[in-house]
C-alpha positions as CSV (number, residue, x, y, z in Angstrom):
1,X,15.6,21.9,-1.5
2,X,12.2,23.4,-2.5
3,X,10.0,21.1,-4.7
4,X,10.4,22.6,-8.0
5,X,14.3,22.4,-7.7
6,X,14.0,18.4,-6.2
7,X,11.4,17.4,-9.2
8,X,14.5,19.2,-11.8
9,X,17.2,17.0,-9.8
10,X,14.6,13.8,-9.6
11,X,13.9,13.9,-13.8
12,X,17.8,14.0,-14.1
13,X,17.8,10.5,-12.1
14,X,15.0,9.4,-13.7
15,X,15.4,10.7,-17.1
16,X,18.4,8.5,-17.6
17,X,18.0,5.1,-19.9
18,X,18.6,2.5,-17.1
19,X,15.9,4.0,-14.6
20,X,13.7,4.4,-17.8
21,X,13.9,1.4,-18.8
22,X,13.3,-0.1,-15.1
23,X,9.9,2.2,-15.2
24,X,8.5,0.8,-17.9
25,X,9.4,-2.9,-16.3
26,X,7.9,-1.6,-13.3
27,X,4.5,-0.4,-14.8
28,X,4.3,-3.5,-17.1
29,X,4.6,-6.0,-14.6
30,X,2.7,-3.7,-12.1
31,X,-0.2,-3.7,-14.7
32,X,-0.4,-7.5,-15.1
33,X,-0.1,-8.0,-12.0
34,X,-3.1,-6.0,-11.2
35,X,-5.3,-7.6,-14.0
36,X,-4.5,-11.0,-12.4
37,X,-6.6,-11.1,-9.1
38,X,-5.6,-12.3,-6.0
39,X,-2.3,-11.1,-7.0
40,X,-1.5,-7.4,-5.8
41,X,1.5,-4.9,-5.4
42,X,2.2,-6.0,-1.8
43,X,2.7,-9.8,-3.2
44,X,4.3,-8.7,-6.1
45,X,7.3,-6.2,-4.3
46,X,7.6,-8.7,-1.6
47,X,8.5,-11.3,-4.5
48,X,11.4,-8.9,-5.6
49,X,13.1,-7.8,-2.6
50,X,15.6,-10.3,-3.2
51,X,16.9,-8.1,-5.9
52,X,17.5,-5.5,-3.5
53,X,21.0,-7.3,-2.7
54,X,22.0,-6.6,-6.8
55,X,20.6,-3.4,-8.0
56,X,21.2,0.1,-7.2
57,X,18.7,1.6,-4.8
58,X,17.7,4.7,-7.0
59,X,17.0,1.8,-10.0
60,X,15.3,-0.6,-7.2
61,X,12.9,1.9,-5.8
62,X,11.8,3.0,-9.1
63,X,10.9,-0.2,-10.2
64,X,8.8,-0.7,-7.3
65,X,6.8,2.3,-7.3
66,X,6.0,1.7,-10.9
67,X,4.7,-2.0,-9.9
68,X,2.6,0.4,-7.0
69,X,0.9,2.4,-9.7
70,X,0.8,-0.2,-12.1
71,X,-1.1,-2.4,-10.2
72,X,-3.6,0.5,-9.7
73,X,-4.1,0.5,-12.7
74,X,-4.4,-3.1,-13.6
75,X,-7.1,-3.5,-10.8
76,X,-9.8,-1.9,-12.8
77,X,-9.4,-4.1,-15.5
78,X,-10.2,-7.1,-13.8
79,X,-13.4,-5.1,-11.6
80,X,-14.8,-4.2,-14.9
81,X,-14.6,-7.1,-17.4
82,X,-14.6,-9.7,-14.8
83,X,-16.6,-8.4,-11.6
84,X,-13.5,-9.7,-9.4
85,X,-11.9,-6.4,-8.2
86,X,-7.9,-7.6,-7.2
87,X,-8.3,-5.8,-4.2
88,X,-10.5,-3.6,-1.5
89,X,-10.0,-0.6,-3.2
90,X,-11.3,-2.1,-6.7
91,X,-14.6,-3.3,-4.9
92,X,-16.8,0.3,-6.1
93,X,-15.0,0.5,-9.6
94,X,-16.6,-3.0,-10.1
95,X,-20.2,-2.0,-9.1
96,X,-20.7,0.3,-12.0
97,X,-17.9,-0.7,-14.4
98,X,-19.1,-4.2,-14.4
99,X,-22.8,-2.8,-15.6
100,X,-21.4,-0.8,-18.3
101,X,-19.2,-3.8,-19.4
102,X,-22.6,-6.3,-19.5
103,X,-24.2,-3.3,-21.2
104,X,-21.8,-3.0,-24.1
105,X,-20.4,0.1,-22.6
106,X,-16.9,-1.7,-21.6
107,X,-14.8,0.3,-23.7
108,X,-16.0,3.6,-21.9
109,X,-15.6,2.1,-18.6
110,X,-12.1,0.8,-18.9
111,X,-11.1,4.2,-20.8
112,X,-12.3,6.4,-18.0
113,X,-10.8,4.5,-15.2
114,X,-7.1,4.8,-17.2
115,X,-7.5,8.6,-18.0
116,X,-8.7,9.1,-14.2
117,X,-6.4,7.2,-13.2
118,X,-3.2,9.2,-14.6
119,X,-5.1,12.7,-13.5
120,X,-5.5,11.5,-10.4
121,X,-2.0,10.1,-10.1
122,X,-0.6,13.5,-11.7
123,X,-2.0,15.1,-9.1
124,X,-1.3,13.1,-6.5
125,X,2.4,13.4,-7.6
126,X,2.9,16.8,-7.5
127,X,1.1,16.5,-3.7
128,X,3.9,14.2,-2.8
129,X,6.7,16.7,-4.2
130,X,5.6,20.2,-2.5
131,X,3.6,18.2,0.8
132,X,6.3,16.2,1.4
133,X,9.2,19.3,2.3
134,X,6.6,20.9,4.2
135,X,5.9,17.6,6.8
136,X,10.0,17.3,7.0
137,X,10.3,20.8,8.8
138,X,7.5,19.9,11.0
139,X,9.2,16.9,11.3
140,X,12.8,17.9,12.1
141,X,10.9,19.2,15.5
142,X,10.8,15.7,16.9
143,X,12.9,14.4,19.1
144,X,13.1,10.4,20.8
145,X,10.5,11.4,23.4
146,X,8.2,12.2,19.9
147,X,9.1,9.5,17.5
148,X,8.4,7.1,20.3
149,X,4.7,8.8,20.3
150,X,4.6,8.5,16.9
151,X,5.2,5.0,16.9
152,X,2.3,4.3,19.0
153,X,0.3,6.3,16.6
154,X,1.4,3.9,13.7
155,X,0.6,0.9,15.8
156,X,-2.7,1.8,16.5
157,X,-3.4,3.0,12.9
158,X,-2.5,-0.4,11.7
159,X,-3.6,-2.8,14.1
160,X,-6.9,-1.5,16.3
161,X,-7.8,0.8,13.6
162,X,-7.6,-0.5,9.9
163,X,-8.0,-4.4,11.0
164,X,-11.4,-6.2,11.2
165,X,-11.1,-6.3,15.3
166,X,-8.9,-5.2,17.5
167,X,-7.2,-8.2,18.9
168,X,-6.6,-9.6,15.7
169,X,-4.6,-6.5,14.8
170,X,-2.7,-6.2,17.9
171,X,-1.7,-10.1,18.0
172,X,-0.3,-9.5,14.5
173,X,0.8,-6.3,15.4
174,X,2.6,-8.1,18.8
175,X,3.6,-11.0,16.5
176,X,5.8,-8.7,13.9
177,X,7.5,-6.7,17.3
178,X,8.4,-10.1,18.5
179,X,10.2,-11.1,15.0
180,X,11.8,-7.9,15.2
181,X,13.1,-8.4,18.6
182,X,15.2,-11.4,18.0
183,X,18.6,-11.7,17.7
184,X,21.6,-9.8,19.8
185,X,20.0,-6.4,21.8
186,X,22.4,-3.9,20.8
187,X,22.9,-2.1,23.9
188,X,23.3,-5.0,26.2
189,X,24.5,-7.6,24.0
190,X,22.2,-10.5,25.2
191,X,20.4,-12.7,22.7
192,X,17.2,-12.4,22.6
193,X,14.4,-15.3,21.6
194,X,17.7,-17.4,19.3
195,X,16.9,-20.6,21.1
196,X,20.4,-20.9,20.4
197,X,20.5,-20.8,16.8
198,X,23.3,-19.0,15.6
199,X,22.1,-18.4,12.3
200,X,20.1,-15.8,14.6
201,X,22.3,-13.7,16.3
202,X,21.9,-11.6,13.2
203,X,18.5,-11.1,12.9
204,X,15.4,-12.0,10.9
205,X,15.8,-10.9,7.8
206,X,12.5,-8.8,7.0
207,X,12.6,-9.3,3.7
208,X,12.2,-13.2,4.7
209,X,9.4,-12.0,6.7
210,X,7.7,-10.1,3.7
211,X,8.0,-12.9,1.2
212,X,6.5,-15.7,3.4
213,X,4.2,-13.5,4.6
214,X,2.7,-11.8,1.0
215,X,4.1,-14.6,-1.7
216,X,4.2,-17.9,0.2
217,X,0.9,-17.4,2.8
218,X,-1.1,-15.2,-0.1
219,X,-0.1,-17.9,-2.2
220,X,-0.8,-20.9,-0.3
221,X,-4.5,-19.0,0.4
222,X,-5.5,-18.6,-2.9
223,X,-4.7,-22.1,-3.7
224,X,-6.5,-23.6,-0.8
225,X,-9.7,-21.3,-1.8
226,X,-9.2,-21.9,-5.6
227,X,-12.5,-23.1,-7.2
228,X,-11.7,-24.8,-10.6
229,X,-14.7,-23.1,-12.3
230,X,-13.4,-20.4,-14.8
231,X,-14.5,-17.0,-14.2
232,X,-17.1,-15.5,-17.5
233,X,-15.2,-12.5,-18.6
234,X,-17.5,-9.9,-20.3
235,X,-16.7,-9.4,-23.8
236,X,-14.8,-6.1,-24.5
237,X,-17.6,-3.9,-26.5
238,X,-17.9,-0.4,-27.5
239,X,-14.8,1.7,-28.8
240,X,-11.8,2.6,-26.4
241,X,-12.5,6.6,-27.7
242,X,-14.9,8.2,-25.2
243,X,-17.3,10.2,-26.6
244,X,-17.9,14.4,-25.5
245,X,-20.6,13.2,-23.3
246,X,-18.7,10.7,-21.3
247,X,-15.8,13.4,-20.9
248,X,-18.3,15.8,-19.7
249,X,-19.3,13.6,-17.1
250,X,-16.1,12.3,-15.8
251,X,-14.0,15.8,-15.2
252,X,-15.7,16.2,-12.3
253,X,-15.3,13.2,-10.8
254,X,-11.8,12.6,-11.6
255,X,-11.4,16.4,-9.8
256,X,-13.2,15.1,-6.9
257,X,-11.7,11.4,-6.3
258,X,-8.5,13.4,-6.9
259,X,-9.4,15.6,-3.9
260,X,-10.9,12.4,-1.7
261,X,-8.2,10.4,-2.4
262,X,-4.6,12.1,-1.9
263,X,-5.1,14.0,1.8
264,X,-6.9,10.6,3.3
265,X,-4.0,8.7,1.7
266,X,-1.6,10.7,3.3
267,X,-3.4,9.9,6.4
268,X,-1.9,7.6,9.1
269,X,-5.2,5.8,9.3
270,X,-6.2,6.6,5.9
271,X,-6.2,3.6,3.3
272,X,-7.6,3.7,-0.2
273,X,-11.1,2.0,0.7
274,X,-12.5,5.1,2.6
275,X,-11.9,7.8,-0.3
276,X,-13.6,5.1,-2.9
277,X,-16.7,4.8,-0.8
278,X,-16.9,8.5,-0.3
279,X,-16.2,9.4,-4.0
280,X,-19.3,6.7,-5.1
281,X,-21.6,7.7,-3.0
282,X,-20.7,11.4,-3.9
283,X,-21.0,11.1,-7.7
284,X,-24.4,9.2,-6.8
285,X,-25.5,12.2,-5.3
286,X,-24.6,14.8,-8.0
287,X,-24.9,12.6,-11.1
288,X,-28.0,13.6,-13.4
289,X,-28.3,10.5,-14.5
290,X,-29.5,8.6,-11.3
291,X,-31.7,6.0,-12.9
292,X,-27.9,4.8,-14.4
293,X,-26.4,3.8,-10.6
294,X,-26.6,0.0,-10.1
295,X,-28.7,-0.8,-13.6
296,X,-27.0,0.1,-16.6
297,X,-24.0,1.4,-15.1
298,X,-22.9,5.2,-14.1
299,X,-19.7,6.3,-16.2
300,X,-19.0,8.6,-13.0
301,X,-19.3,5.3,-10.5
302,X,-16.1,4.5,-12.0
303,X,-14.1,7.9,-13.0
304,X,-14.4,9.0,-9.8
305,X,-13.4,6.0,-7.2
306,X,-10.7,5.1,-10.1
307,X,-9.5,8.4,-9.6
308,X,-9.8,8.2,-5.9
309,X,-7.7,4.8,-5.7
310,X,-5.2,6.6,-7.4
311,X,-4.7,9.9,-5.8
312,X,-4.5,8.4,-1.9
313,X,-2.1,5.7,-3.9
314,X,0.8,9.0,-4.1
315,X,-0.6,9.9,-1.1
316,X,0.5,6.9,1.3
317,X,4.0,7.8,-0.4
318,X,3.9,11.0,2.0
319,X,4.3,9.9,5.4
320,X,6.2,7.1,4.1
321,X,9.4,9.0,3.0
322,X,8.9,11.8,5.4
323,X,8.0,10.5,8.6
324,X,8.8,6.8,8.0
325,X,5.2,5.2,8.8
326,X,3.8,3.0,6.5
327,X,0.4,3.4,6.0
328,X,-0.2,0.3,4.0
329,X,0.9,-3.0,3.0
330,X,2.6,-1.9,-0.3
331,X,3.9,0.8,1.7
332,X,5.6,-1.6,4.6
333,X,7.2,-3.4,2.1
334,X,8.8,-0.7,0.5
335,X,10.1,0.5,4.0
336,X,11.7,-3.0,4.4
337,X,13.5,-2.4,1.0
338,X,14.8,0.7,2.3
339,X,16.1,-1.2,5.7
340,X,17.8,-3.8,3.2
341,X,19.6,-0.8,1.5
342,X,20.4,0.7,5.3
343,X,18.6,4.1,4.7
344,X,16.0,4.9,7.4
345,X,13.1,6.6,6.1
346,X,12.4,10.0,7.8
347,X,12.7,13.6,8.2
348,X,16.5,13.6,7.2
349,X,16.1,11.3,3.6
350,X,15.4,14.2,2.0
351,X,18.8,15.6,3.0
352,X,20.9,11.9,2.7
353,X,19.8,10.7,0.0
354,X,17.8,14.0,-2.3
355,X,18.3,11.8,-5.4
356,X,16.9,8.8,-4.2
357,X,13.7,10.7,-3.2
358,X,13.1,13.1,-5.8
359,X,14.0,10.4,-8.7
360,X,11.5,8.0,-7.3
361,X,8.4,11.0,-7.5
362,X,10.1,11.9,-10.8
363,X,9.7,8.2,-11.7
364,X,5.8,8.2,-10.7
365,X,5.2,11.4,-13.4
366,X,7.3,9.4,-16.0
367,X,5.3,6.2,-14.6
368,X,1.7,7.7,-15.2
369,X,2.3,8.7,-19.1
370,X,3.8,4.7,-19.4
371,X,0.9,3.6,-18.1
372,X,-1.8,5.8,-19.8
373,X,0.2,4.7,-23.2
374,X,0.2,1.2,-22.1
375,X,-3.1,0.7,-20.7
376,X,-5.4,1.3,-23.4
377,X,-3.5,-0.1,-26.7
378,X,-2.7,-3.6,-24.8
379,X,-6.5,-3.8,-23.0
380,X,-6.9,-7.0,-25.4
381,X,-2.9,-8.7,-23.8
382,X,-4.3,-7.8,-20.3
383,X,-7.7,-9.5,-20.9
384,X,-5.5,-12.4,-22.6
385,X,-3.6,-13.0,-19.5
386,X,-7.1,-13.7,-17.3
387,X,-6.7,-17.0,-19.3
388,X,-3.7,-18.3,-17.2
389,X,-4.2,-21.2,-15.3
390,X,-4.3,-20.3,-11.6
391,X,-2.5,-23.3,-10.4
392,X,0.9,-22.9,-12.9
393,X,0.4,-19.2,-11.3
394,X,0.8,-20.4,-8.0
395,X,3.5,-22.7,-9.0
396,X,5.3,-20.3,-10.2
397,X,4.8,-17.7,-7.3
398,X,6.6,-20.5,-4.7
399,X,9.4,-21.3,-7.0
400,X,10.3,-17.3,-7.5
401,X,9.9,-17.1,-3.6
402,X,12.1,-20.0,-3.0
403,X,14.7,-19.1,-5.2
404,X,15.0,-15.4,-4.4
405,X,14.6,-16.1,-0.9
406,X,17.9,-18.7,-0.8
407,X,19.8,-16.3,-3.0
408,X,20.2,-13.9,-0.1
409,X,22.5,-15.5,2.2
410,X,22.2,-19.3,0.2
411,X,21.3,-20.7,4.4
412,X,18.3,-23.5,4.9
413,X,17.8,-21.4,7.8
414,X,16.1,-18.8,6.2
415,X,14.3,-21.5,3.3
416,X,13.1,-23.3,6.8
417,X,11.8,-19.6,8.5
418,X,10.2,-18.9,4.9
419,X,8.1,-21.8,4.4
420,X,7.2,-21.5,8.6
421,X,6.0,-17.4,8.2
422,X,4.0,-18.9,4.6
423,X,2.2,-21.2,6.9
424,X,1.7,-18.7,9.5
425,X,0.7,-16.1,6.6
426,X,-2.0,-18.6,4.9
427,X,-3.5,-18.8,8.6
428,X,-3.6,-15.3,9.7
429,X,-5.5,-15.0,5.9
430,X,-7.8,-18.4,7.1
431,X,-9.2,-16.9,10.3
432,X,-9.0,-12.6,9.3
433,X,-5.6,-11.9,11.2
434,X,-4.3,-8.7,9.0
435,X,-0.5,-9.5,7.5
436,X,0.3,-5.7,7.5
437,X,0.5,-5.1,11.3
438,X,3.1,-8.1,10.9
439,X,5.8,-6.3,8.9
440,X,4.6,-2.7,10.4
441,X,5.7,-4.1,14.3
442,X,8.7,-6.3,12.8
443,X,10.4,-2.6,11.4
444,X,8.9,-0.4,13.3
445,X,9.1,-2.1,17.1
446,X,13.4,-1.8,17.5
447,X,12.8,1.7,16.4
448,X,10.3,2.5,19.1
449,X,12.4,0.3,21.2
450,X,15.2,2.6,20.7
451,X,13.7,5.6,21.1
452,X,12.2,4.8,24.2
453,X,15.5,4.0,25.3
454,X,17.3,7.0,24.6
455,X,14.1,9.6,25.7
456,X,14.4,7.2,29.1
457,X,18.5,8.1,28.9
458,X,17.7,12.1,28.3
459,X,15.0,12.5,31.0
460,X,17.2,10.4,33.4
461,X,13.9,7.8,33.6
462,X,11.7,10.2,33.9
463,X,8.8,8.5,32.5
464,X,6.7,11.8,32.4
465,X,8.7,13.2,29.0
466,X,6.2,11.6,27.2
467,X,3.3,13.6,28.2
468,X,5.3,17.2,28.8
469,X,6.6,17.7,25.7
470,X,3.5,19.2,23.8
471,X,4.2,17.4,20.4
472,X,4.7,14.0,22.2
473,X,1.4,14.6,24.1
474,X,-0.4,15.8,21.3
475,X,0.0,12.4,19.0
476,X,-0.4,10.2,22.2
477,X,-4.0,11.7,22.3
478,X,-4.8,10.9,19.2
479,X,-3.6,7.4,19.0
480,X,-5.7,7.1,21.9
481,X,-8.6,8.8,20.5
482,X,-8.7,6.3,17.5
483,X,-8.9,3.6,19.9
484,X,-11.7,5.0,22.4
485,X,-13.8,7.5,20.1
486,X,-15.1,4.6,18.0
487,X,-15.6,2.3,20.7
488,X,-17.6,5.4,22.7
489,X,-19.5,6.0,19.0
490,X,-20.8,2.2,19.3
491,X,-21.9,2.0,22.8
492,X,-23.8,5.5,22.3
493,X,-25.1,3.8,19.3
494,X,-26.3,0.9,21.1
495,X,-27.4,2.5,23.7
496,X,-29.6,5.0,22.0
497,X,-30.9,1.4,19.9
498,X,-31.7,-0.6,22.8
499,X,-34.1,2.9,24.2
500,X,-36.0,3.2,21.6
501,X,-36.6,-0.9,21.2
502,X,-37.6,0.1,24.6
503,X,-40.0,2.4,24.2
């Protein structure tokens, strides 16, 4: 099924009241969600897994990728009018939108980050729908020997690559495969690491996993760090209508975040962060107003990374659906939502499930005019809901998490291993151990477990398959290149610093 045929199936899906109406709940909450900070869409989707066990997956999946872009959205809100971007990505959209804000330009800001936003996201979309077809051929090619290799490749990605160091990535990372390891091995029948629980035989739940982890630990983190000082939110100034000037100057860098942000998104080490950074300091370079860049405030320092946020947002979407490797937190979460449902993400999902996939990237077009309708008429509810008291927040997070969390099999067990993985959580946030590797290993590790297995089984344990089959050899190289090209970069780098301190 070509795109244009898919998106015609995936508006059908979409297009129909219930998964309309689940959009709009989607980006609404999304939105809020994204103006509160500390809160983000990884917390959020983890919070409503539970409901995974009730609602349709179509109806489930569209609701979540509408909290994804919503929250997107929502970030700049609180980067702009309160200089506390609600996550990494927000951090550049807060050095200039914050300016603009404190110089009466507010409106401007806030109205540029929403348009670029649903460009960027537009765009981004219809990447996802004619990309993704194109990376399930290439795809299809793979057999255990290569999904094995690309399992490594996700590993590294998450852990020795995207983390702050190394080890702390690969503990978490080791951490998650362990989770995923327990209960009965299905090929011998031993349990494995049960301590002789019963309860299990079965299996962590992941989506057990994901709520302590996000909602309990995130939770219990931003309590311990809360400051009872309230935060001075700029006053919302200027008109929401942007003038010719400030639409001049943002087309290009909506067209150039757009074009940062969706093919490093799509990356397996790619991540929102680095497209923001290169899109700022791009639109620095170009602008013709440079005397504007960290005084008043440059309306292109915030088109542009907005834009850029967006765009690798849709991108993470692509190897997520079509090779099954989440690139992100959001995106790990969303693959445990498929596991609760029992569709593997992959190559074959377009094939087994065509309505699932194309109604969820219909959803994120239908998503993007919500949220561009929403966004700017309700600016003054969004601002309102800054006001809420973080601790009834908080409150309320544990009391959601509980209570959805016992609602999927009603057993202590798992309120017991939810409250443990929340304390784990809040002290893997305490000492900079990333959560993402976590979940990443927990799904990820049987499945590279079980391919091994079976390209073992087909090369009669012939460890070598690995490295003759071209594709398998290929990713191996670069998973190892992302480990050992940096760490070559920074000893040539030091070395080079310590000769000329030398001479």
């Amino acid at each position: 099924m070509d795109g244009i045929n898919g998106l015609i199936t995936g508006f059908g899906v979409a297009l129909t009241p219930m998964n309309l109406l689940w959009c709009l709940v989607g980006t609404t909450l999304g939105t809020a969600i994204g103006v509160l900070p500390g809160l983000g869409p990884a917390l959020t989707i983890a919070l409503l897994l539970p409901i995974t066990f009730k609602v349709e997956p179509q109806a489930a999946f569209i609701l979540f990728a509408g909290i994804y872009y919503g929250a997107m959205y929502g970030g700049s809100t609180t980067s702009i009018l309160l200089n506390t971007p609600g996550e990494s990505a927000s951090i550049v959209t807060s050095m200039e939108g914050n300016k603009m804000a404190r110089n009466g330009r507010a409106g401007a800001a806030l109205a540029t980050a929403a348009i670029g936003s649903f460009v960027a996201g537009t765009i981004g979309t219809l990447g996802i729908a004619f990309l993704a077809p194109i990376v399930v051929d290439w795809a299809l090619k793979f057999g255990p020997a290569e999904y094995f290799a690309l399992m490594i490749l996700a590993f590294t990605t998450v852990s020795a690559v995207l983390g702050s160091s190394a080890v702390r990535g690969l503990t978490a990372l080791f951490f998650g495969i362990w989770l995923g390891l327990i209960g009965i091995d299905l090929q011998t029948g031993q349990a494995r690491f049960t301590f002789g629980v019963q309860e299990l035989f079965d299996g962590i739940n992941v989506i057990v996993v994901a709520v302590g982890l996000f909602a309990v630990g995130e939770t219990l983190y931003n309590a311990a760090t809360y400051k009872n000082s309230e935060s001075k939110i700029t006053p919302l100034k200027g008109s929401l209508l942007m003038t010719k000037l400030e639409w001049k100057r943002s087309i290009g860098p909506w067209l150039r975040g757009t074009a940062f942000g969706f093919p490093i998104g799509a990356m397996p080490a790619g991540g929102a962060e680095i497209p923001t950074f290169l899109s700022y300091y791009t639109e620095k370079k170009l602008t013709k107003y440079p005397e504007e860049f960290g005084t008043t405030g440059a309306i292109e320092g915030v088109a542009g990374p907005e834009a850029a946020n967006n765009a690798s947002a849709a991108g993470v979407l692509v190897p997520m659906l079509t090779l099954g490797l989440p690139t992100s937190a959001t995106a790990a979460i969303m693959l445990s939502a498929f596991q609760s449902y029992g569709i593997n993400p992959g190559p074959l999902l377009l094939q087994t499930q065509p309505a699932l996939v194309w109604g969820l990237i219909a959803s994120l077009f239908i998503g993007n005019v919500m949220l561009l309708v929403l966004n700017l008429p309700l600016i003054g509810l969004w601002v309102k809901m800054l006001q809420i008291p973080a601790p009834l927040l908080y409150a309320g997070i544990l009391v959601f998490a509980t209570i959805g969390t016992y609602g999927i099999s009603q057993s202590y067990i798992d309120l017991i291993l939810l409250y443990a993985v929340g304390i784990i959580g809040y002290l893997m946030r305490r000492y900079d151990f990333p959560t993402a590797p976590v979940i990443i290993g927990m799904i990820l590790g049987p499945l590279a477990e079980q391919n091994f297995r079976q390209a073992m089984t087909i090369s009669a344990g012939d460890w070598t398959v690995f490295f003759t089959r071209p594709l398998s050899l290929t990713i191996i190289v670069i998973a190892l290149s992302l480990v050992v090209v940096p760490k070559i970069y920074s000893m040539a780098k030091e070395s080079q610093r310590r000769q000329s301190l030398a001479r």
